[in-house]
N, C-alpha and C positions, 0 to 999 in steps of 0.2 A: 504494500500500500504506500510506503513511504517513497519508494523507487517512483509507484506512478504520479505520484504528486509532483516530485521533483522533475518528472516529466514533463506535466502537463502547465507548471505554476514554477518556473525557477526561481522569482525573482521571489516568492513566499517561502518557498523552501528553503532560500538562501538564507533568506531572514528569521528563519525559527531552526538552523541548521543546531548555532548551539544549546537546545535543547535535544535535538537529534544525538547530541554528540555529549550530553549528560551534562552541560555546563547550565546548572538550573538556577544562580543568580544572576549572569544574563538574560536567561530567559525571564526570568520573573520582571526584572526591566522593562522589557519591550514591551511585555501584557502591561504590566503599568501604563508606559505611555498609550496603546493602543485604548486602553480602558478611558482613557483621557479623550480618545477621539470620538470613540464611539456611543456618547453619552445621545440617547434617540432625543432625548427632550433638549439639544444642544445645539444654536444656531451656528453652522458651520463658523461663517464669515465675521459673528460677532468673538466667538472663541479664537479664531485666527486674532482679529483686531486686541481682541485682551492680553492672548500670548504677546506679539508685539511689540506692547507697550508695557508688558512685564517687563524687571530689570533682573530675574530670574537667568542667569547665565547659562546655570546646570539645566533647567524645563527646556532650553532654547538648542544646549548642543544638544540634548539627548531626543529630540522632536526633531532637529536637523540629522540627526543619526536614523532616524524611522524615515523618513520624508527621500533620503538619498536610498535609499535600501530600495524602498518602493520605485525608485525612480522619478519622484516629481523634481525635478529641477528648477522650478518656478519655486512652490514652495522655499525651495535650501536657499535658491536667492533671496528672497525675506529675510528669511531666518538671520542668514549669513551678515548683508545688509545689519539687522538691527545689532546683531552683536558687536558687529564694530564700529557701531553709533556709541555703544554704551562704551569698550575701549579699542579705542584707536590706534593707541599706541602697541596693541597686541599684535603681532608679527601673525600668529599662527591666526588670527582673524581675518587679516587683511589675506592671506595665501588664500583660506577656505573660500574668501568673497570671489577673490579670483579665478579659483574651480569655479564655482557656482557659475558664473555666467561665461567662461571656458565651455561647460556641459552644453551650455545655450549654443554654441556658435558663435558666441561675439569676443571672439580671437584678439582685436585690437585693445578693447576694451579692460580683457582680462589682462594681456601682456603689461597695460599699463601697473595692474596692483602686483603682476611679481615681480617686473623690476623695483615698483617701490620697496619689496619684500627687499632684494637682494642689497638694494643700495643701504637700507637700515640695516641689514646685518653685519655690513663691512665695517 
């Protein structure tokens, strides 16, 4: 069953692999945030807009951790985005933004935050 799953839904599989793989305080993370999404009485876009403007750093990498797994890359730019609103002077922030819209296809745009990365680490 596990095989056809991983078949049929990789990018799911991949993301519940360490519970596949017996590493069950990972896994109980992920259902955490997952549980955070799936709240039915939860208006998507008002939740989005609350995370946001949360100054929660840990709710924001570990929703950007779920959000790239899944593949939404719009999302992780959000995410990505506000965390380096909150610190800037974060190298590994400013890199992640630079994925983030890297994933997008905006190549130029990205090059610009990792030369900034490389010029602040010299």
């Amino acid at each position: 069953a596990v095989v056809a799953h991983k078949e049929e839904n990789p990018l799911y599989y991949e993301y519940f692999r360490s519970f596949f793989a017996g590493n069950f305080g990972a896994c109980k993370a992920r259902i955490h945030m997952l549980e955070k999404c799936i709240n039915p009485d939860a208006d998507l876009q008002q939740m989005l807009m609350k995370m946001l403007a949360s100054e929660d750093e840990k709710l924001m990498l570990d929703m950007r951790r779920l959000v790239v797994e899944m593949g939404d890359y719009y999302l992780n730019e959000l995410l990505c985005r506000r965390l380096f609103e909150l610190d800037s002077d974060n190298l590994e922030y400013m890199d992640m933004l630079g994925l983030a819209v890297d994933y997008q296809g905006r190549y130029k745009e990205a090059e610009v935050f990792h030369h900034q990365c490389l010029a602040a680490r010299k």
